[in-house]
N, C-alpha and C positions, 0 to 999 in steps of 0.2 A: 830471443826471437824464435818462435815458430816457421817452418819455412813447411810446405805442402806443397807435394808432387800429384798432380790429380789424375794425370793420365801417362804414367812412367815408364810402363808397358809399350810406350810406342818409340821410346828414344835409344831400346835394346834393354835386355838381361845383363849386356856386356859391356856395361858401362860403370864405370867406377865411379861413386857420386860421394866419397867418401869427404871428398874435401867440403861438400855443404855443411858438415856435421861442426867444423870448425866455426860457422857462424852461429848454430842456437840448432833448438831440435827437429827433428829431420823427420817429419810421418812420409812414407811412399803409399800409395794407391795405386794399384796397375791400371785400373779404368776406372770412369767417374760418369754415371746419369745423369741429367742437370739435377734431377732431387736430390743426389748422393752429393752430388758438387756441393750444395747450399748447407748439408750439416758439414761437408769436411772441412770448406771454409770457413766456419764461427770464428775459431781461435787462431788464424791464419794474418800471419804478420807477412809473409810473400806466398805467392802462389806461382809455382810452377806448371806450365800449361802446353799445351800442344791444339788439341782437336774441342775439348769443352769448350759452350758460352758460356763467357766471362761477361753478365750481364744484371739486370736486377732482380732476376730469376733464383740466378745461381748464386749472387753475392748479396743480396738485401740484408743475412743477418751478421754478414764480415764485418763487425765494427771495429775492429783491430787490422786489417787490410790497408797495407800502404804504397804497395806492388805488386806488378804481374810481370812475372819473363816469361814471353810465350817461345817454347824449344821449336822456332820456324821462321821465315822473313815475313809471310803473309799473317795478316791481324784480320783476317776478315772473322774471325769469333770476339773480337772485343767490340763493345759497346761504349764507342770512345767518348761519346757524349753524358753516359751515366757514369763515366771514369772521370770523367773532365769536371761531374757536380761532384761526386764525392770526394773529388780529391785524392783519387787511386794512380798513384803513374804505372805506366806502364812501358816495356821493353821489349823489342823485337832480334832478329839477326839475322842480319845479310851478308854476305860474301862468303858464308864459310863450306859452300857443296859447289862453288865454282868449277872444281878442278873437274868433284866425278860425275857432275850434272854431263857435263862435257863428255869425257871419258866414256860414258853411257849412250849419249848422243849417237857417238861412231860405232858405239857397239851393235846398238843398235840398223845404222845404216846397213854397214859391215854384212851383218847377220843377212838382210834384206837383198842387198846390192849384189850380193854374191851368188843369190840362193843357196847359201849354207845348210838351210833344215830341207834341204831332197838333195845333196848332196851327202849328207851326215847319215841321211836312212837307205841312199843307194847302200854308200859302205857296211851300216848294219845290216842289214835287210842281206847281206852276202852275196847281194847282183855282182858286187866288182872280186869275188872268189873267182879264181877259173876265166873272166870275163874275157874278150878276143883282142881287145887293143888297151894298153897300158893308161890311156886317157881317156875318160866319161866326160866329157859336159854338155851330155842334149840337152840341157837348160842355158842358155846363154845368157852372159852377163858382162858387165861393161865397166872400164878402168874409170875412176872416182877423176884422175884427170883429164881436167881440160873442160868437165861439167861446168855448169852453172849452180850454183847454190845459192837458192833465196832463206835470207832470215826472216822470222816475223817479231820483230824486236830483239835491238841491238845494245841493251845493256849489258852487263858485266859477262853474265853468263854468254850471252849471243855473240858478244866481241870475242870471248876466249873461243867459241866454236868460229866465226870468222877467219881468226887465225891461224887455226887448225886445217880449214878449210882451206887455204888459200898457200899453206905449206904441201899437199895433195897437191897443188895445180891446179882448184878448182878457181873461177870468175865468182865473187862473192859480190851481190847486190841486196840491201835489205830495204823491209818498208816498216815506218817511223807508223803505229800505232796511235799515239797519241800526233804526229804532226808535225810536230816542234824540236826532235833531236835528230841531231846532226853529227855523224861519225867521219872525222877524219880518214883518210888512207880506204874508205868503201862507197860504193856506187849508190846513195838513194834512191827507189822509184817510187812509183805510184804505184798501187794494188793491185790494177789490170795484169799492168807490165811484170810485175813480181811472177804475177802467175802463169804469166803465157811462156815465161823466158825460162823458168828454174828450172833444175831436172831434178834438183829435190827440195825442196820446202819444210824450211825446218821451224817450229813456235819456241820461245822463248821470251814470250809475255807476262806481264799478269793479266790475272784477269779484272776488265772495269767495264764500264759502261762502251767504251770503243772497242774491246775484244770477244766480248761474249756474241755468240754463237757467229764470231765473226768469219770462219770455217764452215760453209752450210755448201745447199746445191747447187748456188751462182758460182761459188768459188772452185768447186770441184770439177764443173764445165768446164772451166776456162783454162784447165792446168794440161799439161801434156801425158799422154794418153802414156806413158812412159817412164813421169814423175815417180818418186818414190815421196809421200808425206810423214813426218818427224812431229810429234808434240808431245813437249817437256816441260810448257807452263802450265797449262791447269785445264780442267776436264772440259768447261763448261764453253771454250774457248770451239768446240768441237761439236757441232752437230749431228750426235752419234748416228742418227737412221743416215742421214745425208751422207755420211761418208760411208755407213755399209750399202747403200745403194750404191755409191761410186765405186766402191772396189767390186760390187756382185756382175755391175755393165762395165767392167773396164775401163772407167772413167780415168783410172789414174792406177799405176803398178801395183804399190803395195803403200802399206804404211804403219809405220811401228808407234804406239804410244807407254806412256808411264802414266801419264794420268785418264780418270774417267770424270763423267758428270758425277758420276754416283760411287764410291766408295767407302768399302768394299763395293766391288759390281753388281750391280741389281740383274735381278735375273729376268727382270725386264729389258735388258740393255740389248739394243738391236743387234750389234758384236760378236755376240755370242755363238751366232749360228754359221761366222764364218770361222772355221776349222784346217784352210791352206795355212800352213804356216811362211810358203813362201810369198803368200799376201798379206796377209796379217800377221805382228807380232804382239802383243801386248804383257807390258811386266806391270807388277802391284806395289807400282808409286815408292820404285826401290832407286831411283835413280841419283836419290839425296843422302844415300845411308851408307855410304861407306865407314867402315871401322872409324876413318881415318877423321871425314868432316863431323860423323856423331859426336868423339870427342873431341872435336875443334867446337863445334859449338855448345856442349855443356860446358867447358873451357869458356868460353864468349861469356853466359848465363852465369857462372861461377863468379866473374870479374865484374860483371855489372850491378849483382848482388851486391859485394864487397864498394863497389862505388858508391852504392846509393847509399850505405852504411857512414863511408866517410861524409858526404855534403850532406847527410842526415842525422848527425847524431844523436839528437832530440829525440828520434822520429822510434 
């Protein structure tokens, strides 16, 4: 068995992937163009994937192609329908960045909520050397209890921040995206109400046909001129100019993201030019990579492999 890593480079240098080698031979690639993808998959008995289309492009000449584990829970690079004719199955992974999607989440808040980056440069900056009273906070900031916290979807990831939430002291109310899910033990509303009541608004979606640009200038209106906004589903969830117009008129406090439309950041990205960090935070889509989940899910991909081995032996 062949097994190809097409894009390796994104799951760490710091990963041990030694255990693949016990199933058959192990080519890595750090990056992969779709042209590059289409010769490294010829002789590809599983394809390891992350960010590549996995499509008729990249795979038309994989005649020996019997799987794909993509190292992420979202498949929006497979072409499930050209996988469904050829006969290619395919594998994804969910639950395993629960803990530090979360963990990031508040890191995030935190950072925000506090104004920690002008507090952090008063003390560098040596204002508080010498300074006349033992305590600085011309920047005010306000206790996480007794808030309101709206979710924007209340799956695994959004129940584990709920919980957390709600350990704080915060009122946790979320709104159901698709319509149809219902979480014991939290408050469901409708959209309006999500936005008028929360004093931070956190995403926790995917992205579909209900969530894309579901965060634009209606929604930013409607929020408390005080909110703090949170998104750690996906870029495209996010109306990037709509929302740097909203923090440039104070539509809404601040807001921290992990994810963009465009990644890496296009240097078209309206974002760009705001430079407060106690308005803006944004990290580079690090919110899934802890040591800890990267090898929990090569771990996931390693076992899956080996499954598909056994109910396939033919194969």
């Amino acid at each position: 068995m062949k097994i190809v890593f097409l894009d390796a480079k994104t799951i760490g240098d710091d990963m041990d992937l030694s255990g693949f080698a016990s199933l058959g031979e192990v080519i890595e690639y750090d990056f992969s163009t779709a042209q590059q993808a289409r010769e490294r998959a010829k002789e590809a008995d599983v394809i390891v994937v992350n960010k590549v289309e996995m499509n008729e492009q990249t795979l038309g000449d994989a005649e020996h192609l019997k799987l794909i584990c993509v190292t992420a829970t979202g498949t929006n690079n497979l072409d499930k329908n050209y996988l469904k004719q050829r006969g290619i199955a395919w594998r994804n992974v969910a639950g395993y960045s629960t803990e530090i999607v979360t963990q990031h989440t508040f890191a995030m808040l935190f950072y925000l909520l506090e104004k920690l980056p002008y507090y952090d440069e008063y003390v560098k900056s040596e204002k508080y050397v010498g300074d006349i009273m033992f305590s600085h906070f011309a920047k005010p900031f306000h206790e996480l209890n007794g808030m309101t916290y709206g979710i924007i979807g209340l799956g695994n990831i959004g129940r584990r921040v709920a919980d957390i939430a709600k350990a704080f002291g915060c009122k946790v109310i979320y709104y159901s995206t698709s319509g149809r899910n219902s979480q014991p033990g939290y408050e469901r509303v409708e959209w309006n109400e999500l936005l008028r009541r929360s004093d931070i608004v956190s995403v926790h979606a995917p992205l579909d046909e209900n969530t894309k640009g579901l965060m634009n200038k209606d929604a930013f209106s409607k929020m408390k001129k005080s909110a703090i906004f949170l998104n750690l589903g996906r870029g495209p969830i996010v109306v990037e100019q709509d929302l740097a117009d909203a923090l440039n008129k104070g539509e809404i406090a601040a807001a921290g993201l992990d994810v963009l439309t465009v990644e890496p950041m296009s240097p078209k990205n309206p974002l760009r030019t705001i430079k407060d960090s106690t308005k803006l935070l944004i990290t580079p889509h690090i919110g899934w990579a802890s040591v800890e989940a990267r090898t929990r899910l090569m771990n996931i991909v390693l076992e899956q492999i080996k499954d598909y081995m056994r109910e396939n032996p033919s194969a």
